[in-house]
BAFI-3210 file (N, C-alpha, C; in Angstrom, 3 decimals, decimal comma, padded with zeros to 6 digits):
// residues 78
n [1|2|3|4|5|6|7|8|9|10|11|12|13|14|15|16|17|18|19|20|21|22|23|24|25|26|27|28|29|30|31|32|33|34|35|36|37|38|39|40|41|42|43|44|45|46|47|48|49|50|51|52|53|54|55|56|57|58|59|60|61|62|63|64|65|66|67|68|69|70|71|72|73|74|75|76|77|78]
n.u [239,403|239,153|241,469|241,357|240,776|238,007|237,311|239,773|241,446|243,104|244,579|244,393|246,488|245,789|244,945|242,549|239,777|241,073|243,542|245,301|243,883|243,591|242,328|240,447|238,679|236,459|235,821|237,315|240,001|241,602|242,403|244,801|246,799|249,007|251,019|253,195|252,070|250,145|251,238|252,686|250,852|249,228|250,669|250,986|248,734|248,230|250,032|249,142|246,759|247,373|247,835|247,856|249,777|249,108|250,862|249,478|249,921|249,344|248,299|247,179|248,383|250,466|253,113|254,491|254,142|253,795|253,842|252,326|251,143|250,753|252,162|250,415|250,071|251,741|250,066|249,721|250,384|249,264]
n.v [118,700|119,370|119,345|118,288|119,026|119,736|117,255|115,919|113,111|111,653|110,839|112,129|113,007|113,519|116,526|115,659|115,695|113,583|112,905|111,711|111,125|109,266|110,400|110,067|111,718|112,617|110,522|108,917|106,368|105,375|105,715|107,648|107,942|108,998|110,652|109,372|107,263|107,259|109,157|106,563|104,968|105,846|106,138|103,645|102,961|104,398|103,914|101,155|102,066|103,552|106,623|109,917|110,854|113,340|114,695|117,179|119,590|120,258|123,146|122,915|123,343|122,360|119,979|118,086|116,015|113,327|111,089|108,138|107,261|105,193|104,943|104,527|101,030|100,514|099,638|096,310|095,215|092,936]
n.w [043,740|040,599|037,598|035,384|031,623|029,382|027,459|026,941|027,422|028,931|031,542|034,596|037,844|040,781|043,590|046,039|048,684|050,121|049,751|046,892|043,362|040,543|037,721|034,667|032,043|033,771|035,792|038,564|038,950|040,846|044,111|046,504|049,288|049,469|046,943|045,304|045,137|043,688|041,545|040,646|039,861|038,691|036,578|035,341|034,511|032,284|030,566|029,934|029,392|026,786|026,382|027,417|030,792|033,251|035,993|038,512|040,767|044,576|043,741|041,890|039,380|036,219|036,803|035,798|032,464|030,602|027,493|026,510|024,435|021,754|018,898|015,682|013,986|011,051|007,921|006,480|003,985|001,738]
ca.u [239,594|239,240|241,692|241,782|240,040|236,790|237,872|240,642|241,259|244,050|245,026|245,293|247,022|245,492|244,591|241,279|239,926|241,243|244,887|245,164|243,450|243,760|241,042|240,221|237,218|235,593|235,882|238,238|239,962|242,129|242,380|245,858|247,532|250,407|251,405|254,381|251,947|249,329|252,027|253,446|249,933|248,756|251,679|251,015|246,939|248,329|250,560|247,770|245,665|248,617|247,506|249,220|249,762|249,750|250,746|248,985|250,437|248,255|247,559|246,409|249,452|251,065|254,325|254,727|253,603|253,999|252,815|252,439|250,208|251,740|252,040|249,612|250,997|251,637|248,965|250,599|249,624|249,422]
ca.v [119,777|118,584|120,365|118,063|119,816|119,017|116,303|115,606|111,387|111,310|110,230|113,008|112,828|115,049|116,271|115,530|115,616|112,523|112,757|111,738|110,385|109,466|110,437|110,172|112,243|113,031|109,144|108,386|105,760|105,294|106,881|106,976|108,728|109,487|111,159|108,729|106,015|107,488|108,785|105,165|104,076|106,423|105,973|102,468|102,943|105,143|102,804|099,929|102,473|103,737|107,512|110,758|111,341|114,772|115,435|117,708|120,203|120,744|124,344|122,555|123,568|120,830|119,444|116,991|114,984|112,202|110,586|106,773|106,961|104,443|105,170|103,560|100,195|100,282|099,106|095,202|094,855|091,312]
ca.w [042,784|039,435|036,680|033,819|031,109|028,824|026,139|027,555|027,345|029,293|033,000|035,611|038,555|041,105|044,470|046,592|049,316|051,244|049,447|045,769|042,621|038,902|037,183|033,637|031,730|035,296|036,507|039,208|038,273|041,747|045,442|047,049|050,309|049,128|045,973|045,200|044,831|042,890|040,333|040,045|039,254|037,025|035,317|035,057|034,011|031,261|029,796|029,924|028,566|025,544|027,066|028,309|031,937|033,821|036,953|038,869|042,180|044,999|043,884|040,577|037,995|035,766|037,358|034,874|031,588|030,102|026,478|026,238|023,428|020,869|016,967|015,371|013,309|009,631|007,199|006,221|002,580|000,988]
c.u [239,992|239,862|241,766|240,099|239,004|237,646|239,079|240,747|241,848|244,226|246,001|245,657|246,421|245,287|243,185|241,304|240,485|242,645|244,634|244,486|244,028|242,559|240,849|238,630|236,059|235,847|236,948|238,390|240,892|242,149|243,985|246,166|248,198|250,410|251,842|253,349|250,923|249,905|251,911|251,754|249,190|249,704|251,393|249,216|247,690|249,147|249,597|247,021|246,201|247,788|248,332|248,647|249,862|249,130|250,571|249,656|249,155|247,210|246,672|247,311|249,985|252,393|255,005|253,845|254,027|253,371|253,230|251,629|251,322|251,149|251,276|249,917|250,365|250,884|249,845|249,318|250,028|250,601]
c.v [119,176|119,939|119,864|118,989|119,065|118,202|115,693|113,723|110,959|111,108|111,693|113,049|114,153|114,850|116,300|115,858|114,789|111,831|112,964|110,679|110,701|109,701|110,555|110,199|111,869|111,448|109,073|106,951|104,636|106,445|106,265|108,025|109,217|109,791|110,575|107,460|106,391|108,162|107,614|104,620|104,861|106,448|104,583|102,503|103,629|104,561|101,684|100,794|103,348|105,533|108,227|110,728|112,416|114,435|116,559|118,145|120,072|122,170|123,975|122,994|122,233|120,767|118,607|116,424|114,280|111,314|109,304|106,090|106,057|104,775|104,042|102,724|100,430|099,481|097,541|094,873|093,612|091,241]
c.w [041,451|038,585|035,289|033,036|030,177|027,463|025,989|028,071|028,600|031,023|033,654|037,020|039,558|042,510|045,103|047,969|050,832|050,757|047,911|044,863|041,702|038,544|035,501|033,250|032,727|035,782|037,026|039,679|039,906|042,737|046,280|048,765|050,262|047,488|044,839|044,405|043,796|041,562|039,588|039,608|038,445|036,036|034,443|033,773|032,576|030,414|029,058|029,085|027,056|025,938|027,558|030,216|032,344|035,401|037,804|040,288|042,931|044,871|042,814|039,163|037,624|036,297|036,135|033,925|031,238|028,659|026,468|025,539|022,084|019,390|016,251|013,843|012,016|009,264|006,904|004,739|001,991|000,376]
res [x|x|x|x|x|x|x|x|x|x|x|x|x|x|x|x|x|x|x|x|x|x|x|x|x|x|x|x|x|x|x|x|x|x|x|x|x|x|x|x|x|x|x|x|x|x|x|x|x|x|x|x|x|x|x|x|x|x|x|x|x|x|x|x|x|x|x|x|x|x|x|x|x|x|x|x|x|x]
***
């Protein structure tokens, strides 16, 4: 059950049929068993990838977000 939405960059945390994935803009990105672990690693992908996270319930509501998009560095003028 896919809920992230169209245009949407970001790393979602969700459920499937054979437990959980991350998936970002339709590509799943990881497959886990547990919940716990597929958090901790979409947390991680979303870091690596400077990206928000949302966690996803099984009914499909957000539980949680997360932004680890980084500010993008000052111009360095001569």
């Amino acid at each position: 059950m896919s809920t992230s939405s169209k245009g949407d960059t970001g790393i979602h945390t969700e459920t499937s049929n054979t437990g959980w994935v991350n998936i970002q803009n339709g590509v799943v990105l990881s497959r886990h068993q547990k919940k716990v672990k597929a958090v901790a690693t979409g947390r991680r992908l979303a870091k690596r990838l400077a990206t928000e996270l949302t966690v996803h319930g099984r009914d499909g509501s957000v539980l949680q977000t997360a932004s680890y998009v980084t500010p993008a560095s000052p111009a360095v003028t001569p």
